[in-house]
DRENTI-616427 format. One record per residue (C-alpha): z, y, x. Coordinates in steps of 0.5 Angstrom, whole numbers, padded with zeros to 4 digits, always signed. Example, Ala and Ser with C-alpha at 12.3 -4.5 7.8 and 13.67 -1.06 7.14 Angstrom:
! residues 2
+0016-0009+0025 +0014-0002+0027 
This chain:
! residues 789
+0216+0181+0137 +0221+0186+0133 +0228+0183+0132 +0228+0179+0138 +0233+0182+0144 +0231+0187+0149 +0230+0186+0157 +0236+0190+0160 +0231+0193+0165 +0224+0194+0162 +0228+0195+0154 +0221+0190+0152 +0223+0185+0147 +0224+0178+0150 +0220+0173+0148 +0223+0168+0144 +0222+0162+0149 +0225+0166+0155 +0233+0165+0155 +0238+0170+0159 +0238+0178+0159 +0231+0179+0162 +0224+0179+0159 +0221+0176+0165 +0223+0173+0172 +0221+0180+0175 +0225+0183+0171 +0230+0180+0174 +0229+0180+0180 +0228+0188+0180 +0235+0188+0177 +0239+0184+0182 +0235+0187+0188 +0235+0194+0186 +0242+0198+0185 +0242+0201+0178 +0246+0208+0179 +0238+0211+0178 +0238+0217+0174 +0236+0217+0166 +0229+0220+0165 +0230+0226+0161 +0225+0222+0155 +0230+0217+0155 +0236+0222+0155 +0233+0225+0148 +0231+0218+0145 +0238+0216+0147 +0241+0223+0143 +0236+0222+0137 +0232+0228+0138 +0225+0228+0137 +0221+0230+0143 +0213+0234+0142 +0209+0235+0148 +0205+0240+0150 +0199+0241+0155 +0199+0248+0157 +0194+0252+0161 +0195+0258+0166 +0202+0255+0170 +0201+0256+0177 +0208+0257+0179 +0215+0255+0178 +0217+0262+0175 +0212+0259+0169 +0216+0254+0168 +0223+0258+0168 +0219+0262+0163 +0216+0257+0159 +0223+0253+0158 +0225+0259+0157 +0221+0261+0151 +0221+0254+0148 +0229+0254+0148 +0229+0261+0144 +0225+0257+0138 +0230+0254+0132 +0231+0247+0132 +0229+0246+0140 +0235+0243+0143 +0232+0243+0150 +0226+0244+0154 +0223+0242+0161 +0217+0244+0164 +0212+0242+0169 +0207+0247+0173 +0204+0242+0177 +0203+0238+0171 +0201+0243+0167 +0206+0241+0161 +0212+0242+0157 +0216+0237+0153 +0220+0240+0148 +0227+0236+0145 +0229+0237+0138 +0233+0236+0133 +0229+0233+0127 +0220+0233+0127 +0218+0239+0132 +0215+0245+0129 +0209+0244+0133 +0205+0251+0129 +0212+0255+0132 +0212+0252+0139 +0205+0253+0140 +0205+0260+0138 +0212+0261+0142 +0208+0258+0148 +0202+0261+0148 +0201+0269+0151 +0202+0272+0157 +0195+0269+0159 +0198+0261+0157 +0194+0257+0153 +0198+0252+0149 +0196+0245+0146 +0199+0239+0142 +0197+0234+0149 +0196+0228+0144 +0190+0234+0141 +0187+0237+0148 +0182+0232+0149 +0178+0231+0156 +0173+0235+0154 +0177+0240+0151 +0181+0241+0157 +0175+0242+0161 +0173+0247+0157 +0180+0252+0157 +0179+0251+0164 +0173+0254+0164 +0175+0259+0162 +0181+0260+0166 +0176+0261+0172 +0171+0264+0168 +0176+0270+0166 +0180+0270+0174 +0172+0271+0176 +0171+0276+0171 +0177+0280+0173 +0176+0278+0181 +0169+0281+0181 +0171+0287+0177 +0176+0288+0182 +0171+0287+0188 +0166+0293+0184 +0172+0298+0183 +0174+0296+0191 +0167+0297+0194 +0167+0304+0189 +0173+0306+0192 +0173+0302+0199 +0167+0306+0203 +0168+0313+0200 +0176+0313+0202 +0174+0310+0209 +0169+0316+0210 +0173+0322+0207 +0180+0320+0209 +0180+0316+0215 +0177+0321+0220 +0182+0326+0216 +0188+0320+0218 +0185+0319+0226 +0184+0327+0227 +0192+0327+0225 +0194+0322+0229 +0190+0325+0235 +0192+0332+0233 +0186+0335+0233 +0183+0339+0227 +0184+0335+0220 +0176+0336+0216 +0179+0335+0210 +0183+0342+0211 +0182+0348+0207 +0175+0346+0204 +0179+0343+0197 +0176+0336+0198 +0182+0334+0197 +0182+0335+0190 +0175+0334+0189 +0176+0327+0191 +0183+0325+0190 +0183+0325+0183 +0177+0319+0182 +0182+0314+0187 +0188+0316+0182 +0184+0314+0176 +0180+0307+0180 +0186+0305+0184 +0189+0305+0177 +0184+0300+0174 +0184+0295+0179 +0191+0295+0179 +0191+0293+0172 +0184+0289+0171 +0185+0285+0178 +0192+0285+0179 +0193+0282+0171 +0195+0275+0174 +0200+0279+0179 +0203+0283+0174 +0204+0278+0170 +0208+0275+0175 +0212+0281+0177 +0213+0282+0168 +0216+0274+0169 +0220+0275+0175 +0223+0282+0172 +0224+0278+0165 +0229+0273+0169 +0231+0277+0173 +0228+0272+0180 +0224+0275+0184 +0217+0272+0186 +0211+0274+0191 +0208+0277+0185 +0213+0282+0184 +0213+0283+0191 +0205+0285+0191 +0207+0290+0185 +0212+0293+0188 +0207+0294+0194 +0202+0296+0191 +0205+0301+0186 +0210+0304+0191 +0202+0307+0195 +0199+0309+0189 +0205+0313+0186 +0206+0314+0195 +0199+0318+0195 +0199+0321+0187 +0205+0325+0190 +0201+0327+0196 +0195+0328+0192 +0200+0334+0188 +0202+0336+0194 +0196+0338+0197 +0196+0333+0203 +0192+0326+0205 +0196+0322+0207 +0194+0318+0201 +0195+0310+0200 +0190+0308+0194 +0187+0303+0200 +0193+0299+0202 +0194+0298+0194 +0187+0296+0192 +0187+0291+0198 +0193+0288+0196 +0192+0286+0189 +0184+0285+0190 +0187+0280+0196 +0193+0276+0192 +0188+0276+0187 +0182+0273+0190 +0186+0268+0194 +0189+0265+0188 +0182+0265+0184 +0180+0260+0191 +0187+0256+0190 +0185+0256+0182 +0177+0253+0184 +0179+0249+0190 +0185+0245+0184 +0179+0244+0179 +0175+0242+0184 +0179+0236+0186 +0180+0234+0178 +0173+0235+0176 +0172+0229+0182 +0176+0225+0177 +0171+0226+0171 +0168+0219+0171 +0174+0215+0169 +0175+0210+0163 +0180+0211+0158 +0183+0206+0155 +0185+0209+0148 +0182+0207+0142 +0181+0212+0136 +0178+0207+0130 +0179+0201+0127 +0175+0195+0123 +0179+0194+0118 +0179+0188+0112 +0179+0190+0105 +0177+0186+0100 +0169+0187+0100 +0169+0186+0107 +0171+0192+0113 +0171+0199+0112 +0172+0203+0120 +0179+0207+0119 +0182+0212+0123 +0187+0208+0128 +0193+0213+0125 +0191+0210+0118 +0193+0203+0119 +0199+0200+0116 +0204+0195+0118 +0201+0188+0115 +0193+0190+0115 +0189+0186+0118 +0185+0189+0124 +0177+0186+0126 +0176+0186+0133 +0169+0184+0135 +0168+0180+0142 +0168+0185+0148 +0173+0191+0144 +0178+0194+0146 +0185+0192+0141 +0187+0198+0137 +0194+0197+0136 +0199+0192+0138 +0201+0186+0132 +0198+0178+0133 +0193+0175+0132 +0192+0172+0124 +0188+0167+0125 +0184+0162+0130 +0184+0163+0137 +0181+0168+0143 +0182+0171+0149 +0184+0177+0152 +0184+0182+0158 +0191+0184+0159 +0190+0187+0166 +0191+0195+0162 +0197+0194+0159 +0200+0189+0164 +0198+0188+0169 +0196+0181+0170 +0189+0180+0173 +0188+0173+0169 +0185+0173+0161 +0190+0171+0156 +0188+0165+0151 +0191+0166+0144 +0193+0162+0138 +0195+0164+0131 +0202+0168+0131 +0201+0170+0139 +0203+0177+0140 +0197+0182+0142 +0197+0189+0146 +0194+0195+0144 +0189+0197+0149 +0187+0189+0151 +0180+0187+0151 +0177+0181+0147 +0173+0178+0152 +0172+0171+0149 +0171+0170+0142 +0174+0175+0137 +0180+0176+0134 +0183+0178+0128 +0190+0183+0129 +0196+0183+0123 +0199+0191+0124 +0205+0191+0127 +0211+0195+0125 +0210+0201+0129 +0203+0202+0128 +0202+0204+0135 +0198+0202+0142 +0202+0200+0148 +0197+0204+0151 +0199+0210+0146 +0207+0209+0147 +0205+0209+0156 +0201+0215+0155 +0207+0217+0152 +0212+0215+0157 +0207+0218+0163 +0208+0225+0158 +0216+0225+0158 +0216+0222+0166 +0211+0228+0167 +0214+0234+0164 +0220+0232+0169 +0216+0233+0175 +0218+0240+0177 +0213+0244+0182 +0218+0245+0189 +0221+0253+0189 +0215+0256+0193 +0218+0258+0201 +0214+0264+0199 +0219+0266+0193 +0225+0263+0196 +0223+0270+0201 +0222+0274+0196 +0229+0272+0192 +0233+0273+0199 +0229+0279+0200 +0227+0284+0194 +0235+0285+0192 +0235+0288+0200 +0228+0292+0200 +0230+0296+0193 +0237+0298+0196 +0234+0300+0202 +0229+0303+0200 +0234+0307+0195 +0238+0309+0201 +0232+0312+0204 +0232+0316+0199 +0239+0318+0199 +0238+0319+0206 +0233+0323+0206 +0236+0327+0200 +0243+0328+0205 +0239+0330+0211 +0237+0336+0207 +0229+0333+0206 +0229+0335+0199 +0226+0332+0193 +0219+0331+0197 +0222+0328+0202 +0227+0323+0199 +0221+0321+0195 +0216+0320+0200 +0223+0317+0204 +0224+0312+0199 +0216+0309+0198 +0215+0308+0206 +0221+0303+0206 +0217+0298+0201 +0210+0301+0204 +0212+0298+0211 +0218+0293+0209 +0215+0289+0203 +0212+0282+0206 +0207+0282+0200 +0202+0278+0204 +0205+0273+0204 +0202+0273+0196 +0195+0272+0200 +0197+0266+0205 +0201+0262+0200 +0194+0261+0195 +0190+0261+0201 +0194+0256+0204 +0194+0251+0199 +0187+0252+0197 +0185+0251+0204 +0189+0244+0204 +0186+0242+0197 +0180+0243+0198 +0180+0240+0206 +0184+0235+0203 +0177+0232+0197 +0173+0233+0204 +0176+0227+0206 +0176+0223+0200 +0183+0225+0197 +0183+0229+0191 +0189+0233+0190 +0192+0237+0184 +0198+0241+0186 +0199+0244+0193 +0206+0241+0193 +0204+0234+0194 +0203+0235+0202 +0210+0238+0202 +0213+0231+0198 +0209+0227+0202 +0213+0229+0208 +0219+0227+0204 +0217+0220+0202 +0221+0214+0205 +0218+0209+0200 +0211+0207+0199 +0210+0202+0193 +0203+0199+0191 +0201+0196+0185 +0196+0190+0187 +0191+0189+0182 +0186+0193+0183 +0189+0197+0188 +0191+0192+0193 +0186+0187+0191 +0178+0189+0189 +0180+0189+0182 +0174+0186+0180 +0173+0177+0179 +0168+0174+0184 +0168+0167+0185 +0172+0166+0192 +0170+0158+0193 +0168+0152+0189 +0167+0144+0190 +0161+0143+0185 +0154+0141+0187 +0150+0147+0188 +0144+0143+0181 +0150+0143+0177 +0153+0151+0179 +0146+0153+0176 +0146+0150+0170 +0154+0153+0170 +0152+0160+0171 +0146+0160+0166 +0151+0158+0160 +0156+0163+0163 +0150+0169+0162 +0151+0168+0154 +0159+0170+0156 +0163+0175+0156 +0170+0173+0160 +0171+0176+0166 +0171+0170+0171 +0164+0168+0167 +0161+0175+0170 +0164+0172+0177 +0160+0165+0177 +0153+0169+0175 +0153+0174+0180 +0156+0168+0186 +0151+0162+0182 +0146+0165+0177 +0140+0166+0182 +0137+0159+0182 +0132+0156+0177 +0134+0152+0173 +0132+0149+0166 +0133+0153+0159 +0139+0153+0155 +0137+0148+0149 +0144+0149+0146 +0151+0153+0147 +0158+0154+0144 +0164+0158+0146 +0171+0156+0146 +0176+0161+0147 +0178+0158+0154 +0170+0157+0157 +0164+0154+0155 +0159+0148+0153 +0152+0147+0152 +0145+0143+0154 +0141+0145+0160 +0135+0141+0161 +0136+0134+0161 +0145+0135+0161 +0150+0137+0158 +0156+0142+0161 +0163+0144+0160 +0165+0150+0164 +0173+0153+0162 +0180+0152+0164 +0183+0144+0164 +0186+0146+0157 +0179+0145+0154 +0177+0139+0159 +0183+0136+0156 +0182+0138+0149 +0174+0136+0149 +0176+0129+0152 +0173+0130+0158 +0176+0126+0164 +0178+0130+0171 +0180+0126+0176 +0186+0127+0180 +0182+0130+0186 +0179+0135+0181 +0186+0136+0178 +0190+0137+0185 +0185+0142+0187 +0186+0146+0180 +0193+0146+0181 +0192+0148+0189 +0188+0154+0186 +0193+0156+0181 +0198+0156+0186 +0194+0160+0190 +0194+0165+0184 +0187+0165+0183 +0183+0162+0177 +0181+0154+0176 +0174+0154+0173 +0173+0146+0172 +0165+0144+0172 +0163+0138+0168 +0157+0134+0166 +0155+0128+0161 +0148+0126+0160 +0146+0130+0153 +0142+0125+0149 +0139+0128+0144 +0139+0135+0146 +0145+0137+0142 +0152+0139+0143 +0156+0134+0138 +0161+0131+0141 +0159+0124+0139 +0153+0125+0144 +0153+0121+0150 +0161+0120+0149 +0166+0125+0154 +0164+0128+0161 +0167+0128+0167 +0170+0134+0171 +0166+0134+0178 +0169+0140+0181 +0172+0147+0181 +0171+0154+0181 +0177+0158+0184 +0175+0165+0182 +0180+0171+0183 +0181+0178+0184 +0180+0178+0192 +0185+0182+0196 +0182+0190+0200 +0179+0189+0206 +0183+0195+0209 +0190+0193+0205 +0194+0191+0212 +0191+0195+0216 +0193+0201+0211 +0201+0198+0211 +0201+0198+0218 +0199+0205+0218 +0206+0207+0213 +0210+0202+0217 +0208+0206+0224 +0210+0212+0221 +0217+0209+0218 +0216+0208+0211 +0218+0202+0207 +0213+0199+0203 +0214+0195+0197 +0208+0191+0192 +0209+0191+0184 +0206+0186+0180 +0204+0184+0174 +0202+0178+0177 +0206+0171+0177 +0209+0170+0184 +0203+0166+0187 +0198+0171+0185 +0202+0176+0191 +0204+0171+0196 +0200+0174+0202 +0202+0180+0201 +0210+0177+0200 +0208+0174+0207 +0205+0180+0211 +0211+0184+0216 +0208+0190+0214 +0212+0188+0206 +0218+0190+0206 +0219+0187+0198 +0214+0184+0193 +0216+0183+0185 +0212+0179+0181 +0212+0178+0174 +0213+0186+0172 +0211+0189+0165 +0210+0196+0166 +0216+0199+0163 +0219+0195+0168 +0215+0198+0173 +0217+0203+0171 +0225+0202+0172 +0223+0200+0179 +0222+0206+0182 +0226+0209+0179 +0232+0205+0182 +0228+0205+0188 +0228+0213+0188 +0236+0212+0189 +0235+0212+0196 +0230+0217+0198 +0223+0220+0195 +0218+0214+0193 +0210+0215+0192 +0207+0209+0187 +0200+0207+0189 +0196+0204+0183 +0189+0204+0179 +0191+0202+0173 +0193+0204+0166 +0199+0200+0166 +0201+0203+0172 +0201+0210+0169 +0209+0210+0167 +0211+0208+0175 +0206+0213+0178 +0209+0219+0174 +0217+0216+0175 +0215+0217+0183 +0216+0223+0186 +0209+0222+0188 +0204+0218+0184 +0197+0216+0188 +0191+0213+0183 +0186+0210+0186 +0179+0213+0185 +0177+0206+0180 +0182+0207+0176 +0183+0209+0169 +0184+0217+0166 +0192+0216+0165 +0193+0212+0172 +0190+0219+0174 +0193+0223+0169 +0199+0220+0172 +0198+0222+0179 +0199+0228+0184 +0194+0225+0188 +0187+0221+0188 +0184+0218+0193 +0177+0218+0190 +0172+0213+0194 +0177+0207+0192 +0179+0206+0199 +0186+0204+0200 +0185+0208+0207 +0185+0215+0204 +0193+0213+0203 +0194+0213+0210 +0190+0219+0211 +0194+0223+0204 +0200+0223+0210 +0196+0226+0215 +0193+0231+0212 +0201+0233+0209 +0203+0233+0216 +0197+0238+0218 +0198+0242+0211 +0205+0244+0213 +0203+0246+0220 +0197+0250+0218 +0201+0253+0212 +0208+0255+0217 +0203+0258+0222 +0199+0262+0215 +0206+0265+0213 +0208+0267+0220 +0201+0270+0221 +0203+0274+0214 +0210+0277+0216 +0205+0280+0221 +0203+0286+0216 +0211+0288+0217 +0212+0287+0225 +0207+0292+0226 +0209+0297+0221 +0216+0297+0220 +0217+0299+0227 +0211+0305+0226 +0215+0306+0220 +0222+0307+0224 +0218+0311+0229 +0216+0316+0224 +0208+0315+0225 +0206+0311+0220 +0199+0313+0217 +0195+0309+0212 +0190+0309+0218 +0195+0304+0221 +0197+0300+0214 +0190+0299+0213 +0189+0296+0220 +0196+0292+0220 +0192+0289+0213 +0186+0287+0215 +0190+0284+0222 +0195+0281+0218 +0190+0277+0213 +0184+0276+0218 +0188+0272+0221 +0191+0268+0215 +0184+0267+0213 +0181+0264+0220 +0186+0260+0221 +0186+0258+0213 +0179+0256+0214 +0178+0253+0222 +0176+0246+0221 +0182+0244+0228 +0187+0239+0226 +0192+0242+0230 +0195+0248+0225 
């Protein structure tokens, strides 16, 4: 409620009826168990300083590099304050002084093969769209590389490579004398040009940006390469000789190039597993106006306006209810597996169902969806989710400096040994020739590739590559439990009712929408029974005459309020059921007198049994704990649920730490302070779980869950089984081995040709052979089904 006092922990209002510092017992209990010495997050640092935060969804970021320069780029803007950026998002989140020129930052931020949006703008459609054309313009350029190489690849091998082998083995060269060499010479300087520049766009790009901030990358490695054999080959071309390199450098760009288009496929390929999930955003509303309701986009409502929300809808945005009573499903926003009855001036969330009854919403003064305001919290957490510094760059960085001053000396060498202009030029293009680790472009895409796609064969779809390196680094594993723990579904898990009396219950509650209503249907709607003569809907359950009686289902409220009589062995069952944390459904009857439902008929039933439905727990849930346990993690459940809805969790020995109770920006905070003693992955399905699973170092998101749970995640397990949790943590363990091994098969390229090069027989014949060796071997072994890397 505005003006009420904030939670310490979480920031929401407390209610009006809860005394002390916390909103809730969970928060409190979070705050005295966990150390508060967590860092801020960078949207609360700009909310604190009183900026004004824009989010941006940008396409074509694929490294830490983009991220330097797209922070970069939004800082040079007037009026930013500062910027974060995220590859493994694909996000940026710009702080500024005043309303965020939004036109600017777009321009600023798109170009260079960068797409920006506004991120409350790119709907999923959309996004589906630009990334086709992503891949479809990385197909085009990879299929145009691969016509200009097959054009340039055979003729070279048939003309050039017997000349190479004739030198080697000092026989006669066949290119000799006969003026070939400047017939055909000049169409590989012209193609070898084309495919550098068509194909290798992405590698440029790279280079350009690494060169602009001034840190050296894979892509500027493969530039250096490829460019120090074409300029190798045109001055043997002017110089009358054969030893041309035009093929080292096609096969270098055409190779990064097409290994980064599979990593870019075996990526969306992942997202797109995830295409079926719900969203939980509402974009109209029912609004009351003197002649009746007019439907209005949710950004035109007004504090104070009066909202209709029908039976079954989803609330537009936060306020109370104005009038009279109903029920609703809170479990997106908060959590809570249990509907929600509310009276006159209870408050309401954006966001939550009305599953009984319909609800009229006073506007509140935000004029905002709490749904809105945790994809809001999930964009500030994400845009701080920096992608690690590739291993392959961190060997670029420490090695471009020492290549260019070697080669430099080279050709200073060559020049003071008396080699001559020639002879220095030709000195100082061998170095970066046989000395760059430029393969090292082909193994680190083909190796993330690899791993994704490997990763989606076994049920777990994973958006960035470096998901498998944090996943080692994790030392704490905390789990939402409704819906990821438990089913997330009501079923009706034991009842105490005569089987007759369960039938005529569960056809009242067909004409119901209350989840627990569905739940009784599916577990006792299959017997015959008498037609329903009449019905009536309460907030907190249902009434009417079947056949020849009269039946009351709902909560002990409604038996109290109807003046139905519950014996005290109904009502200590009731209360058993509570305390296990399920649902009690109370079951009654009276004779029906004349087929009505007035009240009068017959005086008031009795309770004759109850119902205990509840989100029922995963069969593999503990199974899935002991797995972490075994490998030393620490595993700790978050819950919006009260107490006795997680104590069999709180009593397993594979539970490190249950908290109860929990609101989402508590959760939130949780994880954050739980991040204080090492690297913690979230595992949630949930709207509600979005904000924690974006604070994690990792957030996992179960394949049942809702679109900003999975917007929020580095990883899904997309079958809904809890066990692909576990395996998540095998697979890293896999991917490091097979990519430890891939970037050693790459330095192989320079193993063999440094010491040619040293020897004074390095020959594009040999080069060639080192490639082919070199990214066969990063191919098969990228590609080959073992476990064992």
């Amino acid at each position: 409620m505005s003006g009420s006092p904030a939670c310490e922990l979480c920031d929401d209002p407390i209610p009006e009826h809860r005394e002390g510092r916390f909103c809730s017992d969970g928060c409190r209990s979070v705050a005295e168990t966990l150390p508060a010495d967590a860092p801020e997050s960078a949207a609360e640092d700009a909310a604190a300083d009183g900026t004004a935060s824009a989010f941006f969804a940008v396409e074509g970021m694929h490294s830490a590099t983009c991220e330097a320069y797209l922070e970069a780029v939004a800082r040079g803007v007037d009026g930013v304050v500062d910027a974060d950026a995220s590859y493994v998002t694909e996000s940026v989140r710009v702080d500024c002084e005043g309303d965020p020129p939004i036109d600017r930052l777009t321009e600023a931020l798109s170009g260079l093969g960068y797409d920006a949006t506004p991120r409350e703008e790119r709907t999923p459609e959309e996004r589906e769209a630009a990334d086709s054309v992503v891949e479809g313009a990385l197909g085009y350029r990879y299929a145009a590389g691969v016509v200009f190489a097959s054009f340039l690849l055979i003729p070279y091998t048939v003309v050039f490579y017997p000349s190479h082998l004739a030198s080697l083995l000092g026989a006669t060269d066949p290119l000799a004398g006969e003026g070939n060499v400047a017939m055909v010479l000049p169409v590989f300087l012209v193609l070898t040009l084309v495919v550098i520049f068509v194909t290798g766009a992405p590698v440029l790009r790279d280079a350009y940006i690494a060169l602009k901030l001034r840190t050296p990358n894979t892509g500027l490695l493969v530039t250096l390469t490829a460019f120090a054999a074409y300029f190798y080959a045109t001055a043997a071309f002017f110089a009358g000789g054969t030893h041309a390199y035009y093929d080292l450098a096609v096969v270098a760009v055409a190779t990064v190039t097409g290994a980064t288009f599979y990593e870019s496929l075996a990526k969306r390929k992942a997202a797109g597993a995830l295409t079926d999930l719900t969203v939980s955003r509402v974009a109209e509303a029912a609004r009351e106006t003197a002649d009746g309701t007019e439907t209005v986009p949710v950004s035109e409502l007004a504090p104070g306006e009066r909202v209709l929300v029908p039976e079954g809808e989803r609330v537009p945005v936060d306020g109370t209810l104005a009038e009279g009573e109903c029920t609703v499903a809170e479990a997106v926003v908060t959590g809570e597996s249990t509907p929600v009855r509310k009276r006159a001036g209870d408050e309401l969330v954006g966001g939550a169902v009305v599953t009984a009854g319909a609800a009229v919403v006073s506007v509140g003064e935000d004029v905002q969806s709490s749904v809105d305001r945790l994809a809001s919290s999930v964009w500030g957490f994400q845009s701080a989710t920096h992608g690690d510094q590739r291993r392959a760059n961190r060997i670029a960085e420490r090695v471009t400096l020492p290549l260019l001053a070697l080669s430099l000396l080279a050709g200073v060498g060559a020049l003071a040994l008396g080699g001559g202009a020639a002879g220095a030029v030709v000195a100082a293009l061998t170095v970066p020739l046989a000395a760059s680790p430029w393969a090292l472009g082909v193994s680190t895409p083909l190796s993330a590739g690899s791993s994704v796609d490997r990763a989606l064969g076994r049920g777990v779809a994973v958006f960035d590559e470096t998901v498998f390196e944090r996943l080692r680094g994790v030392e704490t594993v905390v789990f939402d439990k409704t819906g990821t723990l438990t089913t997330g579904r009501m079923e009706a898990l034991s009842a105490d009712v005569p089987d007759d009396l369960l039938a005529a219950a569960a056809e009242l509650e067909r004409r119901a929408s209350h989840p627990a209503a569905a739940a009784i249907v599916d577990a006792f709607g299959d017997a015959d029974v008498p037609a329903v003569e009449a019905f009536t809907s309460h907030a907190t359950g249902v009434e009417g005459v079947v056949g020849d009686r009269r039946v009351l289902v709902g909560n002990p409220d409604l038996f109290a309020e109807r003046g139905w009589e519950i014996p005290e062995a109904v009502r200590e069952r009731a209360v058993d059921v509570r305390e296990s944390g399920h649902l009690p459904v109370l079951v009654g009857e009276t004779a029906a007198g004349d087929g009505t439902v007035d009240e009068t008929d017959d005086g008031p039933g009795e309770a004759a049994g109850v119902v205990a439905v509840g989100d029922e727990s995963r069969v593999d849930w503990e199974a899935t704990l002991e797995r972490l346990g075994e490998r030393g993690l620490d595993v700790v459940v978050l819950t919006g649920d009260d107490e006795s809805a997680a104590a069999e969790f709180a009593a397993s020995p594979h539970v490190d730490h249950v908290f109860a109770e929990v609101p989402p920006a508590g959760k939130a905070e949780a994880v954050r302070r739980l991040r204080a003693s090492g690297p913690v992955a979230m595992v949630g399905d949930g709207t509600n779980d979005a904000p924690a699973l974006a604070a994690a170092d990792l957030g996992v998101s179960l394949g049942s869950g809702t679109a900003l749970a999975a917007e929020a995640s580095d990883l899904a397990v997309v079958d809904d089984d809890l066990g692909g949790v576990a395996a998540a943590f095998d697979l890293s363990a896999e991917s490091y081995r097979r990519r430890r091994w891939n970037d050693r098969a790459a330095l192989l390229y320079n193993g063999l040709a440094i010491p040619l090069a040293l020897a004074g027989l390095l020959n594009p014949l040999f080069t060639m052979a080192a490639a082919v060796v070199c990214c066969s071997l990063v191919a098969a072994n990228a590609f080959r089904e073992s476990g064992v890397a």
